[in-house]
C-alpha positions in Angstrom: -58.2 126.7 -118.0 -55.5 128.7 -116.1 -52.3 128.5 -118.4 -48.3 128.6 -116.2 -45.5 129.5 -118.4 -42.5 127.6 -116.2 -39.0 128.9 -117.5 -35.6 127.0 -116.9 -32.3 126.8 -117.4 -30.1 123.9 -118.8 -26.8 125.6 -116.7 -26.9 122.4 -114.2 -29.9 120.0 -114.0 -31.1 120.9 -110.9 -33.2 123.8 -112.0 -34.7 121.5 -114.9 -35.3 118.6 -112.1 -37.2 122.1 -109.7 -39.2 123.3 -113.2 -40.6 119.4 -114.0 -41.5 118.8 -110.7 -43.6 122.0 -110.3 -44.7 120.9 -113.9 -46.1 118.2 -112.5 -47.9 119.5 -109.8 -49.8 121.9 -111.3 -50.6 119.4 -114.0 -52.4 117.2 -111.7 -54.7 120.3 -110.7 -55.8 120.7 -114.4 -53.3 123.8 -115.3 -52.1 124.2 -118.9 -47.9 124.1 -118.6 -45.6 124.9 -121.2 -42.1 124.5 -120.0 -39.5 126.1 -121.9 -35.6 126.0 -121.4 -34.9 129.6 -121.4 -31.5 129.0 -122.5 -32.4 128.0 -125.9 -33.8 131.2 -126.7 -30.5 133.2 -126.6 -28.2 133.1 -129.5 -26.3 129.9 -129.8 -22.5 131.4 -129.6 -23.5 132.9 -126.0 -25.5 129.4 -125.2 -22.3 127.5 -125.8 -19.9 130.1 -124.5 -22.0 130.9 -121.3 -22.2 126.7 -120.8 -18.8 126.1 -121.2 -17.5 129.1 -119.7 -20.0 127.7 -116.3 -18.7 124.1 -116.5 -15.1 124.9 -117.3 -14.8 127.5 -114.3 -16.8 124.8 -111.8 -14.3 122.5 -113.0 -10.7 124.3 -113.5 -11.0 127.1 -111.3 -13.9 126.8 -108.4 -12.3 129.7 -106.5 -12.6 132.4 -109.6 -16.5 131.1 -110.3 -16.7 131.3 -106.6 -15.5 135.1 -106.8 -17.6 135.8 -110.1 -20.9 134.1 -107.9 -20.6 136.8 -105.4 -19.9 139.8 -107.5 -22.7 138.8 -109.2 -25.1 138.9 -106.4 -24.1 142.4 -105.6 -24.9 144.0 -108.9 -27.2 146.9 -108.6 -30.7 146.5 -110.3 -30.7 149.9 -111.7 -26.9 149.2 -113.2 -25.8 148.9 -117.2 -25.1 145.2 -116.6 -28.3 144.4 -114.8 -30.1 146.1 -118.0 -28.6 144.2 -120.3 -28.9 140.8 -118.5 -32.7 142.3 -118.5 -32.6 142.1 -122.1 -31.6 138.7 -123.3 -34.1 136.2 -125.1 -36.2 139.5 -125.1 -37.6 139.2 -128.4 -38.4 135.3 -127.9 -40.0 136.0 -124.1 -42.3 138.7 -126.3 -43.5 136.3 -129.1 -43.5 133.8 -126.7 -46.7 135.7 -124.0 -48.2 136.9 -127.5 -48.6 133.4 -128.3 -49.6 131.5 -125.2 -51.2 134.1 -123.3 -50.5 132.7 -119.9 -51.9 133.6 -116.7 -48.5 133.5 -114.5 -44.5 133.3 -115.8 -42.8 131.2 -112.9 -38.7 130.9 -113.3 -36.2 128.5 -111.6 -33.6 130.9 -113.0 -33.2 134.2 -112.5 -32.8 135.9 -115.9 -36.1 135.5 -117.2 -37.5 137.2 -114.3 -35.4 140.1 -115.0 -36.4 140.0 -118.7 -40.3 139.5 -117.6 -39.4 142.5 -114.7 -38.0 144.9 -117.6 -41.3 144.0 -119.8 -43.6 145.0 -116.8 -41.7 148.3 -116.4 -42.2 149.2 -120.0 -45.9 148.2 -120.1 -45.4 145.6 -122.4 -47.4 143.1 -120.2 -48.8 142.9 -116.9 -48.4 139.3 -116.4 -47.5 138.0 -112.6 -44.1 137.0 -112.2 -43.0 134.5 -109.7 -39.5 133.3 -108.9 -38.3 129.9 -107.6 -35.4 129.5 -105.6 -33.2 126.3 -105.4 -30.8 126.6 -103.2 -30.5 127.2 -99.7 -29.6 130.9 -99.9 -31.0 134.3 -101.8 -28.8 135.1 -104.8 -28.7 138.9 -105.6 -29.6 138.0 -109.1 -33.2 137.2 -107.7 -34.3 140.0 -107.0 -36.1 142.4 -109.5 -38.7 145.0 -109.0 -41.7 143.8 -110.4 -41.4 140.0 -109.3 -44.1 139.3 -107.3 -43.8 136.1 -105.3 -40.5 134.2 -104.6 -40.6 130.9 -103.5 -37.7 130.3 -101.0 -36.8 127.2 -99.2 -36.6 128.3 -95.4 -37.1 131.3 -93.3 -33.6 131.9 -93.1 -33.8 132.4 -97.5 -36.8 134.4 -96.5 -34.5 136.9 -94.4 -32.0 137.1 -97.1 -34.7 138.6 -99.4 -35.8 141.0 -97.1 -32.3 142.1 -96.2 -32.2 143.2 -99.8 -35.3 144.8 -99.4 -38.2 142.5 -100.4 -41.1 143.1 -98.5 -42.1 139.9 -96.8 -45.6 139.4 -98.4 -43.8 139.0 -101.4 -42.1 135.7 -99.9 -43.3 132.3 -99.5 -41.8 129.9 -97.8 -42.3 126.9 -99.5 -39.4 124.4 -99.8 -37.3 123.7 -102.5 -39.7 121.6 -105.4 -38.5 118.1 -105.8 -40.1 115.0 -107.5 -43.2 113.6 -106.6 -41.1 110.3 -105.6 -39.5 112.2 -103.0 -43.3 112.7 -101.3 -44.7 111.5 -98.2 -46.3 108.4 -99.3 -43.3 107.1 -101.6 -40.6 107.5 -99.4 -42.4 106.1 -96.2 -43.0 102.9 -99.0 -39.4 102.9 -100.1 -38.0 103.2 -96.7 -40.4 100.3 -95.3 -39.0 98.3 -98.6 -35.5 99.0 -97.5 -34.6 95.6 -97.0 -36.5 93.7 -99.6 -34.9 96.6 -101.7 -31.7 95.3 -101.5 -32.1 91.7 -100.8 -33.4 92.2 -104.9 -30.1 93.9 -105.3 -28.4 91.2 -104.2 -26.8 93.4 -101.3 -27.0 92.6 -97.5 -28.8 94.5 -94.9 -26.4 94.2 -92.3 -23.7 95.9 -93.9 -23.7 99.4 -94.2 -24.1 100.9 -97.9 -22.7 103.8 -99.0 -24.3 105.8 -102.2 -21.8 107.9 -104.4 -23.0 110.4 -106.8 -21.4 113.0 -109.0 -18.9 111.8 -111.3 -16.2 113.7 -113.7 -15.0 116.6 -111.9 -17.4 116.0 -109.1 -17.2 113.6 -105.8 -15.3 110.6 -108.3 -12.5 113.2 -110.2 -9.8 111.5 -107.5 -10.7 108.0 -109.2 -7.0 106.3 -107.8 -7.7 106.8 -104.1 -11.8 106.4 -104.6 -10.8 102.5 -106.1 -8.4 101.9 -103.4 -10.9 103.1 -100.4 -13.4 100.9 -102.0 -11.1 98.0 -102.4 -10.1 98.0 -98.7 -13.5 98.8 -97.1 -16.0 96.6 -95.4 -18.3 98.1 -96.4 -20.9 98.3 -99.9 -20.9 100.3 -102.3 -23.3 101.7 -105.1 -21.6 103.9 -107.5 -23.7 106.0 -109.9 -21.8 107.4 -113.0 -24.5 109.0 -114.6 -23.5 109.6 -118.0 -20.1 109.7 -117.9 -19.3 106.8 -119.8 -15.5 106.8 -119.2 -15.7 107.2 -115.8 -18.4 104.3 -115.8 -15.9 102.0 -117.8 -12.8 103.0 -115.5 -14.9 101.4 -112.6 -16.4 98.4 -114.0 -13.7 96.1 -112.8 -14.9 97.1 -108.7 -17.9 95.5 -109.7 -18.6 92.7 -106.8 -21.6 91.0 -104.4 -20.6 94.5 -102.5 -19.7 97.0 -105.0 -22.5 98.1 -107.6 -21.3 100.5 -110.9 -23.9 101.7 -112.3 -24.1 104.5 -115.4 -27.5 106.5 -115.8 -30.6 105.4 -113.6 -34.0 106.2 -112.9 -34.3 104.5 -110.2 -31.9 107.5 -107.3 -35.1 107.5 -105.2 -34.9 103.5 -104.7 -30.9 103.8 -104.2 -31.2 106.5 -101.6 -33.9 104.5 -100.0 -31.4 101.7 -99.8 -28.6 103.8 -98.7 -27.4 104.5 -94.8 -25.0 107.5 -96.4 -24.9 109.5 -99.8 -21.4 111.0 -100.9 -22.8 113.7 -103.1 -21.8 117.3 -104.4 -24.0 120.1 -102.7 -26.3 120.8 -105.0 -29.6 122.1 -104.0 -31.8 119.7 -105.6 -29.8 116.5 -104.3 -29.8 117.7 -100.7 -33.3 118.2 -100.7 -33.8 114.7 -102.1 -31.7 113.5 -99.4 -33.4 115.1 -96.8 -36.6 114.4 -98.1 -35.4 110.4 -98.5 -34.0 111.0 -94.4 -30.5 110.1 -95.7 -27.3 111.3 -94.0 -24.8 112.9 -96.5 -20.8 113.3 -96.6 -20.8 116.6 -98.5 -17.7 116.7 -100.4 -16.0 119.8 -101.6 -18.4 122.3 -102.1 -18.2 124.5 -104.8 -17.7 128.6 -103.5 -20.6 129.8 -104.2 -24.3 128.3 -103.7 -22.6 125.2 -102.8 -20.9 126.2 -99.9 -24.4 127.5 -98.5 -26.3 124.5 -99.4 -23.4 122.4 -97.8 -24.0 125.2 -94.8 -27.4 124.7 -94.1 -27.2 120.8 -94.3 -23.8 120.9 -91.6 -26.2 123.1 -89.2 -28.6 120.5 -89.0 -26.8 117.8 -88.2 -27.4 116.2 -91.5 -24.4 116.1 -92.9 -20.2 115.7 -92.6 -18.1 117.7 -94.7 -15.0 116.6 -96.7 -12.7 118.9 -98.6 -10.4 115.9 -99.8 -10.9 112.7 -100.8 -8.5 111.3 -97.7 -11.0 112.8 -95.7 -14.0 111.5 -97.0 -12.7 107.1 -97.1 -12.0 108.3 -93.0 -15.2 109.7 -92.5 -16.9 106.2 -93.9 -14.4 104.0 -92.4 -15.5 105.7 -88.9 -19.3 105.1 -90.0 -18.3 101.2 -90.8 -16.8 100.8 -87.2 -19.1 103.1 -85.4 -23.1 102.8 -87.4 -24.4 105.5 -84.4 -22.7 108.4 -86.0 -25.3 107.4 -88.7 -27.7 106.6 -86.8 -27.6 110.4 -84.5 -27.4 112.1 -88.4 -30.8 110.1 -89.5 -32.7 111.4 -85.6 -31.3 114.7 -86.5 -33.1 114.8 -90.2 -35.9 113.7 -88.9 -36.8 116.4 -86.9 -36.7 118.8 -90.5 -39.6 118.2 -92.8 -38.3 119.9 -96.2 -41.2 117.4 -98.8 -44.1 118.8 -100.5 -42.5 122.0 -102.2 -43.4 121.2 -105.1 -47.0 120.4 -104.0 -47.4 124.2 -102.1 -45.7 126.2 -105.3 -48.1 124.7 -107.3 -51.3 125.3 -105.2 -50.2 128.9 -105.0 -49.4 129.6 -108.4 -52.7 127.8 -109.5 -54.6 130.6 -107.1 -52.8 133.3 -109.2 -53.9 132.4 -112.4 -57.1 132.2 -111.6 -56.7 135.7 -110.0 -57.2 134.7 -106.5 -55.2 136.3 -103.3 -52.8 134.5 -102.2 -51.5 133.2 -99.0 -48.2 133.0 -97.2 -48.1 129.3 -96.2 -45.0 128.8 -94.1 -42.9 125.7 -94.1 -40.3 125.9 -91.0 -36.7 124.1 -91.8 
């Protein structure tokens, strides 16, 4: 049986959420999967350091991780840095192919491909190497010489790459790989279910209902005004918390017939379904989902970075409304409340964009290079 050795990265859960869900696909056409967070093979001090420096610098100080982001991307492959970035978890990624002898190593983070690239060069293996891509934008840290097959989300991802220099056989555009409950089928059901959904709920159907993900330092760190908008709107809420418990318990007392607090769920497919608007952080897992769920988001305060092009590509399409404050965010839903067509011209606009099945065209591809097959360059047009 073909054997896929799926690498990710616990630095933000959307490139776990990307790794399962091609996990999944290729599991359903009979492919042997070990997915391994790739973090967990460097030494602990850098794990923790490299974690908290990410989530302290996202939190305290967006503008510097914005900066380090960019001078990032433009490090030269052939530079000191690069090399050693090449080199961490080395040892592991070596014991690691010994042992499992797989047929492909796919990555929904960039360092391991650079490891796997460095390994090629020095004829350790000659293993294929694919990389998948989950924003909506070609990070410099991509791109390595003996990668060969990155899965981007659009053409416009697809031109990045081959600005840098990536020959475009090398690219597929594929989408961005989100859960199977984000497919076809599933969201046509949800969205028929809509109402029954939230009759259930004990919500109306002739109210709007606005969805509000990303607590702590996210969309919820201005809790004061976020209570007050809530408490003066016409509108109903769902508030998911996640697991922020302290957040969670701050906003228990909202709780109403039209304000839902909820902490950690399973169910964000059903909520979406529910939803006429998201408030979310632009992350590029979530604004897939949305998409995929046809759900008009209020992007708020993007991080510099891969945030700001996700929250890019979403504005361009109509999909979405930006907010940089929380001020302008409660006026932004206070204008949906009194006028529901500014919803309504967001949903036609999504519409018109079919971003589902990523997962489903990663998987068939990477299936066909196992088994040692040519591949093809199927297209999906954003």
């Amino acid at each position: 049986m073909p054997k896929v050795l799926l690498l990710t990265a616990s630095f933000g859960e959307g490139h776990n959420q990307a790794a399962r869900a091609v996990a999944e696909a290729l599991e359903r056409r009979g492919v042997v999967v070990k997915l391994v967070d790739y973090t967990e093979w460097l030494h602990p001090a850098l794990r923790s350091f490299a974690k908290f420096s990410l989530i302290q610098g996202v939190k305290k100080v967006p503008t510097l991780y914005g900066l380090f982001y960019r001078s990032m991307s433009r490090i030269q492959p052939s530079s000191s840095i690069q090399k050693q970035l090449n080199h961490l978890g080395m040892a592991h990624m070596q014991q690691f192919l010994k042992a499992f002898r797989p047929d492909v190593v796919a990555s929904t983070f960039p360092t391991p491909n650079g490891v796997m690239s460095e390994l090629r060069a020095t004829g350790f293996t000659n293993v294929p190497i694919a990389a998948i891509l989950t924003d909506y934008t070609a990070h410099g840290q991509w791109i390595h010489e003996y990668t060969d097959l990155y899965f981007v989300a659009t053409e416009s991802v697809k031109q990045e790459l081959m600005d840098h220099g990536v020959s475009p056989s090398r690219i597929v555009v594929s989408g961005i790989p989100i859960r199977s409950a984000f497919n076809d089928d599933a969201v046509q059901t949800l969205l028929q279910g809509r109402k029954d959904l939230r009759l259930n709920q004990g919500l109306r159907h002739d109210l709007p209902l606005i969805l509000i993900m990303g607590g702590g330092a996210g969309v919820l760190a201005d809790v004061s005004s976020w209570e007050s908008a809530i408490r003066r709107s016409k509108a109903q809420f769902v508030v998911i918390c996640g697991r922020n418990e302290r957040l969670y318990r701050r906003l228990q007392p909202l709780e109403s017939a039209r304000v839902k607090v909820l902490g950690y769920t399973t169910k964000v497919p059903e909520w979406m379904a529910m939803a006429d608007l998201i408030v979310t952080k632009a992350g590029g897992i979530t604004v897939t989902e949305a998409l995929a769920m046809e759900l008009p988001m209020l992007v708020f305060r993007p991080i510099p970075g891969q945030e700001e092009d996700n929250a890019s590509f979403v504005l361009n399409l109509g999909a979405a409304h930006l907010a940089q404050d929380s001020k302008t965010a409660h006026a932004f839903i206070e204008q949906c409340v009194k006028d529901p067509t500014v919803l309504t011209d967001m949903k036609s606009r999504i519409q018109r964009h079919k971003v589902r099945g990523g997962a489903e065209r990663i998987a068939s591809v990477l299936h066909q290079m196992a088994r040692g097959e040519a591949v093809p360059s199927p297209a999906l047009r954003v």
